[in-house]
N, C-alpha and C positions, 0 to 999 in steps of 0.2 A: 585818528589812527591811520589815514589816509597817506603817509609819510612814510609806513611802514613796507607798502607796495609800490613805491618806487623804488628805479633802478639806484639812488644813493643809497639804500639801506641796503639792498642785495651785493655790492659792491664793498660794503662796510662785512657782512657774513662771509664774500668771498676772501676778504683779506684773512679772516682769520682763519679757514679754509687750511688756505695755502699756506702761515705762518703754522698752523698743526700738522701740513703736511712734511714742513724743514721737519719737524723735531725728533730726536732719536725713535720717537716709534715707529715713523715710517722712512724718517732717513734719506729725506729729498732736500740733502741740507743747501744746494746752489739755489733754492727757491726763497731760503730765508732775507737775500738781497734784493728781492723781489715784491716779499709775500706784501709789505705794508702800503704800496701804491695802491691797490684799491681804495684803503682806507682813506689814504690822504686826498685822494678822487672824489668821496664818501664826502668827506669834511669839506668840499666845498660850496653845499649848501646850507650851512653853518647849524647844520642840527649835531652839533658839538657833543654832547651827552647819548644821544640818543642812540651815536651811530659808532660811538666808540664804546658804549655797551652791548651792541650787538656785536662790534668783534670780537670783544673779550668773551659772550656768550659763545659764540660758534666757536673761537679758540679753544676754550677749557673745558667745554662741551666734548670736544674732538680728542683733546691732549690729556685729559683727564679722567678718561671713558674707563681706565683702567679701576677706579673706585665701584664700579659697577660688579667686580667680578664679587665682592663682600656682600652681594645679597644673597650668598649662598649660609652666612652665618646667623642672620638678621634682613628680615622683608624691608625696614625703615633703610634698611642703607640707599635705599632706592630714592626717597626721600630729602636723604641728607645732600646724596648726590647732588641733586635740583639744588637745594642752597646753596651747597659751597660752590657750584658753578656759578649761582646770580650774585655770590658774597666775591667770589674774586674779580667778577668783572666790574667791579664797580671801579676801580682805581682807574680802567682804559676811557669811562664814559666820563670823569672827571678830565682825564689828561684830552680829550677830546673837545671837552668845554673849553678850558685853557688855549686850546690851538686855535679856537673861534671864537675866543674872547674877544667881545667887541668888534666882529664884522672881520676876524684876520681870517688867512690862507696861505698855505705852506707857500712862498711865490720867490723867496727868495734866502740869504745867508739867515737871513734872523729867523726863518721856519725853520730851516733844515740843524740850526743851533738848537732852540727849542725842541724840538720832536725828538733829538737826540738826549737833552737834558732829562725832557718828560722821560721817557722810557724807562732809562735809569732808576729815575723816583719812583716812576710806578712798581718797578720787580725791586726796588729794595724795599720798599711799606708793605708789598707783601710778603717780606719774611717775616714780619713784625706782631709780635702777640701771640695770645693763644693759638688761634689760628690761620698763624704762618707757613707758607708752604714755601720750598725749596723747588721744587719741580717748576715747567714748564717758564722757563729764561728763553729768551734769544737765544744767549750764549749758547745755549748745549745744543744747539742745532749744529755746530761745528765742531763737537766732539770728537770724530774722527780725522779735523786738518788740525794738527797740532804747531801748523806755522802760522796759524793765522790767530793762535787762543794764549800768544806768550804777553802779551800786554797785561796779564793777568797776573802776573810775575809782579810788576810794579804799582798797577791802582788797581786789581783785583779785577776779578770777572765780569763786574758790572760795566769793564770802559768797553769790553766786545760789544755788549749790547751798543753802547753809545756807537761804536763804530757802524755797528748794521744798521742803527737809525739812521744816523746821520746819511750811509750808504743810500738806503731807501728813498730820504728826501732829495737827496743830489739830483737821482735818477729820472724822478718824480716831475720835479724844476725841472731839467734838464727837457723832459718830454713836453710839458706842458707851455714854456715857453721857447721851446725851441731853442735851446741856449748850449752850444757846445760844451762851453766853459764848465758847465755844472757836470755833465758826463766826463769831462775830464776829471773834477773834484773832485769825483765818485772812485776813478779809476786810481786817482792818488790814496786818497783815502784807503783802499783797500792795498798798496803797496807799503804803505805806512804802516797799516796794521800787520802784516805778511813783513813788513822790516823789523822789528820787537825779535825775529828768532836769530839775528847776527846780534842781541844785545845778550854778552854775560852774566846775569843776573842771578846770583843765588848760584852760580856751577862751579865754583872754583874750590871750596872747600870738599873733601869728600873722606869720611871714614874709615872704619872695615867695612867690612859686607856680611852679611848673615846669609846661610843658606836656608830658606824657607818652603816647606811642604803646605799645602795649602788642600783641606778635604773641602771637596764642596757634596752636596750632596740634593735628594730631591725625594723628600718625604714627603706627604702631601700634608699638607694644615693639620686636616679632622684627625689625621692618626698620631702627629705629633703633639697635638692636645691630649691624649685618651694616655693617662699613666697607666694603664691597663700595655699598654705596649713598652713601657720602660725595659725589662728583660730583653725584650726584641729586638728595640733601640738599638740599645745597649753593646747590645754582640754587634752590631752592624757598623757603628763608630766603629768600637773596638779595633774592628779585623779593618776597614779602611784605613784609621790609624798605623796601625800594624803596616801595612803597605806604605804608608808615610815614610817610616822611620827605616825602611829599607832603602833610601836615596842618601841617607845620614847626615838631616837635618840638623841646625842648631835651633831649630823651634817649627814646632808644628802646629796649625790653626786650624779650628775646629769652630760651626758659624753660630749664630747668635742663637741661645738658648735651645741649645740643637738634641735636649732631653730632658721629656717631659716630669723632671723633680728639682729638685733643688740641691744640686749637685755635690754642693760641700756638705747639704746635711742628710745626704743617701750615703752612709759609710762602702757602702759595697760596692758604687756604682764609683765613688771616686776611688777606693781603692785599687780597682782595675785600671781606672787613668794613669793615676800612681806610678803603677807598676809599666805601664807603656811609658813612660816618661824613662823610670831607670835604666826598663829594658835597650831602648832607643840613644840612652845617654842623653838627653835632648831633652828642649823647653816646653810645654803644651799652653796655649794658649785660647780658652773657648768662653763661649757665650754662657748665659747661666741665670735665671733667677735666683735671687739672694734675698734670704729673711731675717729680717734682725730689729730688735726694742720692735717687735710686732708692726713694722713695717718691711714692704715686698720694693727690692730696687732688679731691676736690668742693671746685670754686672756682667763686665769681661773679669778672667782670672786669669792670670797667670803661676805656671807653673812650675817650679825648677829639675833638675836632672835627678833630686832626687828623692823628688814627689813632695815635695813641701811648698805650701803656696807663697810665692813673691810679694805680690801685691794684688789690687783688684781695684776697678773704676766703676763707677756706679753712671750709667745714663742719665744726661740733666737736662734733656728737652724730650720727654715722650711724647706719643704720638698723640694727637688731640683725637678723642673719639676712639680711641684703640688701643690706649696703655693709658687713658684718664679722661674724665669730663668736664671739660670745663665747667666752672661754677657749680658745680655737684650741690653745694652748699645751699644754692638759693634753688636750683629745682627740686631740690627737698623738703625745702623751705615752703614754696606754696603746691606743693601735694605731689612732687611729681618723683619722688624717690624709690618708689617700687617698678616706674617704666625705667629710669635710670638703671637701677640693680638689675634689671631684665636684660640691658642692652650692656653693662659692663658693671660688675658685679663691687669690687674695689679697686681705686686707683692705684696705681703704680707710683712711687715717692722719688721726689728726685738726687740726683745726685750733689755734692756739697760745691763740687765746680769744673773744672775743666783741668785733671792731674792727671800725665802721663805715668803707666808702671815700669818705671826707670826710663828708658830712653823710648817705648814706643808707646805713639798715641793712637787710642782708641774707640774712634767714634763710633755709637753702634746706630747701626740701621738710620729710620731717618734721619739722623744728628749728621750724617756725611753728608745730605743734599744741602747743608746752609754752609758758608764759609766760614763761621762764627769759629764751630769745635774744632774742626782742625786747627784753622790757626790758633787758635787760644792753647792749645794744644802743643803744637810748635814753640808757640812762645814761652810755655813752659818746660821746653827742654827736651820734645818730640826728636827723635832723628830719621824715625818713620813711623808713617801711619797704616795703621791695618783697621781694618771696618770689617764688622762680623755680621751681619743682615741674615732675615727669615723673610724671605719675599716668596714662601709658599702661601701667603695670603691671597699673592696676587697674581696665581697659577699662571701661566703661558699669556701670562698680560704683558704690554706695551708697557706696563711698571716694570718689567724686571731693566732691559733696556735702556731705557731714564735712570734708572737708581744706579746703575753702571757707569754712566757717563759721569754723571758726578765725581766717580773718581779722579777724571783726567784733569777736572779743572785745578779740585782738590790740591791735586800733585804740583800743576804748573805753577798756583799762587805761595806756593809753599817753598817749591822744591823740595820734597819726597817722595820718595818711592812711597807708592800705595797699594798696599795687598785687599783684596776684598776675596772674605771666605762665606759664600752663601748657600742657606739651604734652600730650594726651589727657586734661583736667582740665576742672575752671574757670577763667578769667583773670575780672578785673575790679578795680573799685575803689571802696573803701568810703572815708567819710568820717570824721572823730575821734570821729565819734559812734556809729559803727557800724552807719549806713545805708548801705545798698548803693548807688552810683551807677550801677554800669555792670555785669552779669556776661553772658559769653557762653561757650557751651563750643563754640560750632561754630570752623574753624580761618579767621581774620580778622584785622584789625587794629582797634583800638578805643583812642581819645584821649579823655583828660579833662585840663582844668586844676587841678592838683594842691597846693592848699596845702602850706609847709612850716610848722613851727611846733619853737620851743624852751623850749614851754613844759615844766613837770615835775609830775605828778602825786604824790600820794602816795602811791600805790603803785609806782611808780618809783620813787621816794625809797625806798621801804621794804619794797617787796616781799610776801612771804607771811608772813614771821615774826610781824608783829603778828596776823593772822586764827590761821594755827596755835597759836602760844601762848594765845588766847585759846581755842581750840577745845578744845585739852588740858585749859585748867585748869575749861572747864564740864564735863568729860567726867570728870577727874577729880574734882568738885566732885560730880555726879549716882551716880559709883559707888561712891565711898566715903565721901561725906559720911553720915554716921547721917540713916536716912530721917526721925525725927522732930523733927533741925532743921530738915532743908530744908522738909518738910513745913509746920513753923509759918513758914520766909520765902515762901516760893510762895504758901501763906495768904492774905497781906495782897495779893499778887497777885490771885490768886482774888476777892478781895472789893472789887478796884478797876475790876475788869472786867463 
């Protein structure tokens, strides 16, 4: 363990340091073109595994601190914490292996190819599975430059990543052997990525517009749990509603499961919606547990002018550990069902698949941080998407933040306006381009006129498979191609730069 206290391993912690410090929580996003030169400093004495699990440790250690705020509900979350930080860093200490497979070092095109492809792979495999996570990308380190995040329009969010890798390794080269030419690459590179906002992609078609009221609000968890407060609730919607429909919205959004029954089967409680819907003229659109054939889904509802329900979407990715358990079955199975039912009582069922209620799509809570439900969403006939989130879980945390940003990317891979209406969150609304118009986290009402649009990007059309398979066959093209081909194609690179 004597490898642990040198300076490559501390250099490996500093990287991920800095790459936590870009990310919407603290929002030192110029550092993310920076943050991974440590590491690749780290990786050159080819403790490959070792030193790229320590970034990914001190990364999501940092970036992820906001799971911490849940030990207020359960002591174990403290616990789990520790894993799923030692569970996600394991894809960085593998992509570490890989870049010192067999004696290499980031030194020249075919590292900076590589590291770029790796990255990629690594933040797509961990959306993958039960427990996949959305948070903590490259990309969203750049959430608030919306010229530099439109490449995401054509091969999705994942190529930003690719650009900041590759940006990183240039730099990297560039420094270590003194080579202008790679600082130049670096500098193109980032002009490249900043040219995607003169491409028209996805903005030429555009529909009506909806005027949209948006409640956000800031209950705290423990009291929005306690039906003991539904009356109370109740009036407090109400009358914020009520303030809605004085803008004279054609829909007003109210956030995910923003009262503690079960909305459609509390007569009383929806009858008052009801009646805010007629009185308003206008659409209501809220979050809601729903129960039905003795299963509980996360539904959005929609509602019409004149209180009769439209349609409703049931959530088809809940949250692992917070709306269901993974494998419930088998820790029940060798004895461990009554710690389970202690820490989450019944799961939450999912939804049948990815259907917009008529033209708008609705991803709730964390289903907006993967690209999957939107788009899937979109390609069913989305013309805008609204996210309804309860991020009072994660009070005055660096989650609310993160779960915000998400939307911008949302918007740009899509082209949609995206409303997000949250309780203890952010509510606001971003444009197709993924400028922010409006964001508030205090609890208020807030209207914008909302473009629809049915236009179709290509990455809507196509998703992640073209960036992945491309990503694969550079990665397999840099590991096992014999270094003295690629070495002579890189070459004529080398000599055109």
């Amino acid at each position: 363990m004597n490898w642990i206290r040198r300076k490559e391993a501390w250099l490996a912690i500093l990287g991920g340091i800095l790459t936590a410090m870009s990310m919407p929580g603290f929002g030192a996003a110029p550092l993310v073109f920076v943050a991974l030169v440590p590491l690749f400093l780290s990786l050159e004495k080819g403790k490959g595994f070792a030193h790229g699990y320590l970034f990914g440790l001190a990364f999501f250690a940092i970036d992820v601190r906001w799971v911490l705020t849940l030990t207020r509900f359960h002591p174990l979350v403290g616990a789990g914490y520790v894993l799923l930080v030692a569970y996600l860093a394991v894809p960085f200490g593998l992509a570490g292996q890989l870049v010192t497979w067999r004696g290499r070092t980031i030194k020249s095109w075919r590292g900076i190819l590589l590291v770029a492809a790796l990255f990629v792979l690594v933040e797509y495999v961990r959306t993958i599975g039960p427990l996949g996570m959305g948070f903590a990308t490259l990309y969203a380190a750049l959430y608030r430059v919306p010229w530099l995040i439109q490449p995401a329009a054509i091969f999705g969010s994942w190529s930003i990543t690719a650009f900041v890798a590759a940006i990183n390794g240039s730099l990297y080269v560039a420094w270590r052997r003194k080579r202008l030419r790679y600082a130049l690459a670096a500098a193109g590179l980032l002009l490249l990525q900043a040219a995607f906002w003169l491409v028209p992609v996805g903005l030429g078609e555009q529909d009506e517009a909806l005027t949209i009221a948006v409640v956000s609000s800031n209950v705290d968890q423990d009291v929005k749990l306690d039906a003991r407060n539904l009356a109370e609730l109740t009036d407090r919607f109400v009358a914020l509603g009520e303030r809605a429909i004085t803008v004279g919205p054609d829909l007003v959004v109210f956030p995910e499961s923003f009262l503690p029954a079960y909305v459609l089967d509390a007569n009383a409680v929806f009858s008052r919606l009801a009646n805010l819907a007629k009185v308003g003229d206008t659409h209501l659109l809220f979050g809601t547990g729903t129960y039905r054939e003795r299963r509980i889904f996360n539904s959005v509802v929609l509602v019409d002018a004149n209180g009769r329900v439209l349609g409703s979407y049931d959530m088809v990715r809940p949250v692992p550990f917070g709306e269901y358990i993974p494998g419930r079955s088998f820790l029940e199975a060798i004895g461990l069902g009554s710690w389970i039912r202690s820490f989450l009582p019944v799961d939450l069922s999912r939804g049948a698949g990815y259907e917009p209620i008529g033209t708008i799509g609705t991803p709730i809570c964390f289903e907006s941080t993967f690209p999957t439900a939107s788009r899937r969403l979109t390609q069913a006939g989305a013309e805008l998407l609204i996210t309804v989130t309860n991020d009072a879980w994660f009070a005055r945390s660096s989650e609310l933040r993160a779960h915000f940003s998400t939307a911008i990317f949302r918007a740009v891979e899509n082209r949609r306006a995206v409303v997000q209406a949250a309780n203890g969150g952010i509510s606001g609304f971003v444009d197709r381009r993924g400028r922010i118009r409006t964001e508030t986290g205090a609890e208020t009402v807030s209207a914008d006129r909302i473009p629809l649009s049915s236009a179709r990007t290509p990455y809507t059309r196509w998703g992640d498979v073209p960036l992945i398979l491309l990503a694969l066959f550079i990665a397999f093209l840099c590991l096992v191609c014999p270094s003295s081909r690629l070495r002579q194609k890189t070459g004529a690179l080398d000599r055109m730069i």
